[in-house]
C-alpha positions as CSV (number, residue, x, y, z in Angstrom):
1,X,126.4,141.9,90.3
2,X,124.0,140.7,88.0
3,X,125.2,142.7,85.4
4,X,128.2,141.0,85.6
5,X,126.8,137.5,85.2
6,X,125.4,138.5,82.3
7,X,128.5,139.9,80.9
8,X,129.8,137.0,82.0
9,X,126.9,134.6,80.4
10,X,127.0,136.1,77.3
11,X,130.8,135.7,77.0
12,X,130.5,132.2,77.9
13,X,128.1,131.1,75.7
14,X,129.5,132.9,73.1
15,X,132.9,131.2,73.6
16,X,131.4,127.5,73.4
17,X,129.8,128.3,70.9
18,X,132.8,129.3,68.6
19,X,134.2,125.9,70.0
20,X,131.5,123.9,69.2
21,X,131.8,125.2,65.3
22,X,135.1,125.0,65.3
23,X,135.0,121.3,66.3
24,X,132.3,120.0,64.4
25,X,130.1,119.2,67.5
26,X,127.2,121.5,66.5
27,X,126.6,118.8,63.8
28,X,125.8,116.3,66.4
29,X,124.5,118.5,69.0
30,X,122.2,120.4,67.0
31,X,119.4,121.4,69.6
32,X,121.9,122.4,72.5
33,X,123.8,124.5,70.1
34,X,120.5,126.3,68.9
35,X,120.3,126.9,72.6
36,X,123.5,128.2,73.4
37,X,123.5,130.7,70.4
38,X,119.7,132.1,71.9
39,X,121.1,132.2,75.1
40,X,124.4,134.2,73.9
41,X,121.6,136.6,71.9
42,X,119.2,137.0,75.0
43,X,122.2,138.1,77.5
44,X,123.5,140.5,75.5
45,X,120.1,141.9,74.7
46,X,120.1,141.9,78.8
47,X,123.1,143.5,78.9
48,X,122.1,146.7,77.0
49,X,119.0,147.1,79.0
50,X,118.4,148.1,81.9
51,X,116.7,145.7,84.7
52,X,114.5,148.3,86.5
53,X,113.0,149.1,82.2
54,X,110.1,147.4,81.3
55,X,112.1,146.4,78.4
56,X,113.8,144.5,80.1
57,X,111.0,142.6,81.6
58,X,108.8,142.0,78.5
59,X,111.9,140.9,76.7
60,X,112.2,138.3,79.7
61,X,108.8,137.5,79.5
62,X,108.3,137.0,75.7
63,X,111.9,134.7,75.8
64,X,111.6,132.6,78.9
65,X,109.2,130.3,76.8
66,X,111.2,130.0,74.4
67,X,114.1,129.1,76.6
68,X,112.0,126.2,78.2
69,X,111.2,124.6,74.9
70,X,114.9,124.5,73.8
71,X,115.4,123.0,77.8
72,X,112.8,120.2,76.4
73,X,114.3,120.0,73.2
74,X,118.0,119.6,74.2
75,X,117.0,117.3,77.1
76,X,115.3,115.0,74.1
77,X,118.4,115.4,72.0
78,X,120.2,113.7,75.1
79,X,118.0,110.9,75.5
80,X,117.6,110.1,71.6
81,X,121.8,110.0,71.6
82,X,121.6,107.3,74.9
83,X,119.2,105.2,73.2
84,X,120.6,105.6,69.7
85,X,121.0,101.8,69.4
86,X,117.2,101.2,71.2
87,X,114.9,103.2,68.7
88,X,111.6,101.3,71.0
89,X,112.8,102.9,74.2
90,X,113.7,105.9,72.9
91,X,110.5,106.2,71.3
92,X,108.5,105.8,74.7
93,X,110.9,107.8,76.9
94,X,110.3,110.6,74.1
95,X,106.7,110.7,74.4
96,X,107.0,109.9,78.4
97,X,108.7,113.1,78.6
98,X,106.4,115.1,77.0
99,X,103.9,113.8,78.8
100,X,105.7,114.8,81.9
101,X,106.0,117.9,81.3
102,X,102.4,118.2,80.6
103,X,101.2,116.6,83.4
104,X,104.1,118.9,85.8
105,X,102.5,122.6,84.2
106,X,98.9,120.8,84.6
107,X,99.4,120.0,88.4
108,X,101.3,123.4,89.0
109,X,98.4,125.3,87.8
110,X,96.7,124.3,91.0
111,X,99.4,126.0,93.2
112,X,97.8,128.9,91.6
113,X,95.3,129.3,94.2
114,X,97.8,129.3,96.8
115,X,100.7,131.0,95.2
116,X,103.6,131.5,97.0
117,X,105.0,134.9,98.5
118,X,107.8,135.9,95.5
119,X,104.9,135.3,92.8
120,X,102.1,137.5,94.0
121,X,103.6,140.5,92.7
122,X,101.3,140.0,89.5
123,X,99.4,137.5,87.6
124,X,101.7,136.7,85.1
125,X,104.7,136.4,87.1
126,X,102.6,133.9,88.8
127,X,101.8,131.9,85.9
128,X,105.5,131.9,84.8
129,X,107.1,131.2,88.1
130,X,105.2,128.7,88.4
131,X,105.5,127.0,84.8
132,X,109.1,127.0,85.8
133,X,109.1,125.1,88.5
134,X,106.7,122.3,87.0
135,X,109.4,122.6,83.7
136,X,112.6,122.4,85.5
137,X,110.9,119.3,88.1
138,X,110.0,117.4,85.4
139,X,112.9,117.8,83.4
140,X,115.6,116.8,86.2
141,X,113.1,114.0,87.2
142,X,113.6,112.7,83.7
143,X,117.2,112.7,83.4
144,X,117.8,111.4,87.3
145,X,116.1,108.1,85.5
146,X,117.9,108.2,82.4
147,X,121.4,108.0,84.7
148,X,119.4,105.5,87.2
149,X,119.1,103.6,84.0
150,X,122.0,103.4,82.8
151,X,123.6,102.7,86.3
152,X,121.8,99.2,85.3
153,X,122.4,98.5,82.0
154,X,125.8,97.9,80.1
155,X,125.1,100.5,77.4
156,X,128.2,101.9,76.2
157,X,128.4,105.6,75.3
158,X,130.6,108.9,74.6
159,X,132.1,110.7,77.5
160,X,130.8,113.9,76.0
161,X,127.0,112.3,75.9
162,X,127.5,111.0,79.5
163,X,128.9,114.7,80.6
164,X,126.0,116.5,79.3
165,X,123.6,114.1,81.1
166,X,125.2,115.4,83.9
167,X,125.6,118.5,84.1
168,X,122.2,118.9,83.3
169,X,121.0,116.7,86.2
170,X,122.8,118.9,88.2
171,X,121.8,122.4,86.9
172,X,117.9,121.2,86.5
173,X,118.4,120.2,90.0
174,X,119.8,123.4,91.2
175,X,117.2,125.2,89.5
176,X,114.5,123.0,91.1
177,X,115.8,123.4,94.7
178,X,116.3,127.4,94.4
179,X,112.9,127.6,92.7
180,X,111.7,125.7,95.8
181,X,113.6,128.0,98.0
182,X,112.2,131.2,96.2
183,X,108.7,130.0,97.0
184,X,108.9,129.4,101.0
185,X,111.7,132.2,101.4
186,X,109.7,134.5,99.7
187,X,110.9,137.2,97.7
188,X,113.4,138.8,99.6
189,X,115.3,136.1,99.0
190,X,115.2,136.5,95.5
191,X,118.8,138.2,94.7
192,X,120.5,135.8,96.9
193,X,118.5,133.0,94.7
194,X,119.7,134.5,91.5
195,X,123.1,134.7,92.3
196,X,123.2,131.7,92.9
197,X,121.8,130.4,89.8
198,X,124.0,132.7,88.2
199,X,127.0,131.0,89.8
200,X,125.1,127.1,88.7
201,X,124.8,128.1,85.3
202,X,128.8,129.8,84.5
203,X,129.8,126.8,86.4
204,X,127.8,124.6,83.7
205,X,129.5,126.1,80.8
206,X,133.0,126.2,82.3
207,X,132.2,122.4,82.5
208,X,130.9,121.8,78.7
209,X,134.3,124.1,78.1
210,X,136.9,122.1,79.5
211,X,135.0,118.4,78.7
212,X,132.9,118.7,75.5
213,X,135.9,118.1,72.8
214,X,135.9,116.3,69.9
215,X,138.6,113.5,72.3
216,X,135.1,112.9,73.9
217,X,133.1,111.3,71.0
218,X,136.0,108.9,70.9
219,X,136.7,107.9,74.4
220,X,133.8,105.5,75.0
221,X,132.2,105.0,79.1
222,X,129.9,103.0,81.0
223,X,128.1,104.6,83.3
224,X,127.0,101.4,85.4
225,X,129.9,100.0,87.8
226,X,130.7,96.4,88.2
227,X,128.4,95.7,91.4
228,X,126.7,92.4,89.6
229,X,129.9,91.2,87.7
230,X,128.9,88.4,85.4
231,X,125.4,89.7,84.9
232,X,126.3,92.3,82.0
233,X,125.2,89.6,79.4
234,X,121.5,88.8,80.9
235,X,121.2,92.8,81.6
236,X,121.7,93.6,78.1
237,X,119.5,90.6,76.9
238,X,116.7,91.9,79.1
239,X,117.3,95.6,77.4
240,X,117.3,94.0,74.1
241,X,114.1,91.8,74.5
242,X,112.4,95.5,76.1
243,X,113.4,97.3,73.1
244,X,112.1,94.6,70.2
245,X,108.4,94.0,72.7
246,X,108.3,98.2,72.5
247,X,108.9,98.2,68.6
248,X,106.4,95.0,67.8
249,X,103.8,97.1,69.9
250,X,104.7,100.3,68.3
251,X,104.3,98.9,64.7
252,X,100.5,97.8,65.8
């Protein structure tokens, strides 16, 4: 089964990748297209190897870093294309998650000294299972305020930037919860887990397939619903006022 996710990964990825070229978008979505091209590379370099090889696990082990820094990167790319029009705020919520995602591998390390049952089977799987977790945390923490934000505030944006948003939100999520799961379940639960992820992450790019088109950099959304009509002015005064206070103090 798992070879067949990967199959199925590679192809994927591979796919929206060509459609991504082909429409331009890799232009604007530089980061997540780096990302989708290493992650086509690394499952077919899965798919030639066999998963009992210890090929197959230094290959995971020397790439899975790599994968969480293009996580970071593409999640930045995200929030620099929300705030385009807000260079203050995007400045701090840069830094902010950075900082996160500092502070979330920092605090992990301590679960180090009561590791859970699926991470004991060496000492660097423990180190990277739990860098994982404390990555994929802080990362859907981050985004699940980005789309709390802009539930708030009028800001207007492309249906493809207020797609990806979500779909990460969801797949950090996912990744969070069966991370979570991994830990108490232990690790006989630790196919089951993987399927699952494996169904989360074709299910992610069967999403960016069918919505992330060159129509959705034209059709504009708003993310926050008209719960306070009338108030859309004063909201985006307040954003306004944040952004120029951030930008006075970040010129000092």
């Amino acid at each position: 089964m798992a070879r067949i996710f990967d199959v199925l990964m590679a192809a994927g990825t591979a796919l929206l990748c060509v459609r991504m070229f082909a429409a331009g978008l890799h232009r604007r979505y530089r980061w997540f297209f780096l990302f989708l091209v290493f992650e086509t590379v690394r499952s077919g370099v899965f798919i030639s190897l066999s998963q009992a090889s210890d090929a197959y696990q230094k290959f995971w082990v020397v790439t899975e870093p790599i994968e969480w820094l293009l996580y970071v990167s593409v999640v930045l790319e995200i929030f620099a294309r929300v705030l385009a029009d807000y260079r203050g705020l995007a400045t701090v919520g840069r830094w902010a998650l950075i900082a996160a995602v500092v502070v979330a591998l920092a605090a992990s390390a301590l679960s180090l000294m009561a590791p859970s049952q699926f991470t004991t089977q060496s000492h660097l799987m423990r180190y990277y299972y739990v860098a994982e977790r404390a990555v994929y945390f802080s990362l859907v923490a981050f985004l699940l305020s980005m789309l709390a934000f802009l539930t708030r505030y009028p800001i207007t944006l492309s249906r493809n930037i207020v797609v990806h948003c979500m779909v990460f939100s969801v797949y950090f999520l996912c990744n969070t919860v069966s991370y979570l799961l991994l830990s108490m379940l232990g690790k006989g639960s630790a196919p089951m887990v993987t399927d699952v992820l494996s169904v989360v992450s074709l299910a992610a790019i069967c999403t960016w397939l069918v919505m992330l088109n060159p129509a959705g950099e034209v059709r504009q959304l708003t993310v926050r619903q008209e719960w306070m009509p009338g108030r859309e002015e004063a909201l985006a005064g307040q954003l306004n006022n944040l952004n120029a206070a951030l930008l006075r103090a970040a010129r000092r």
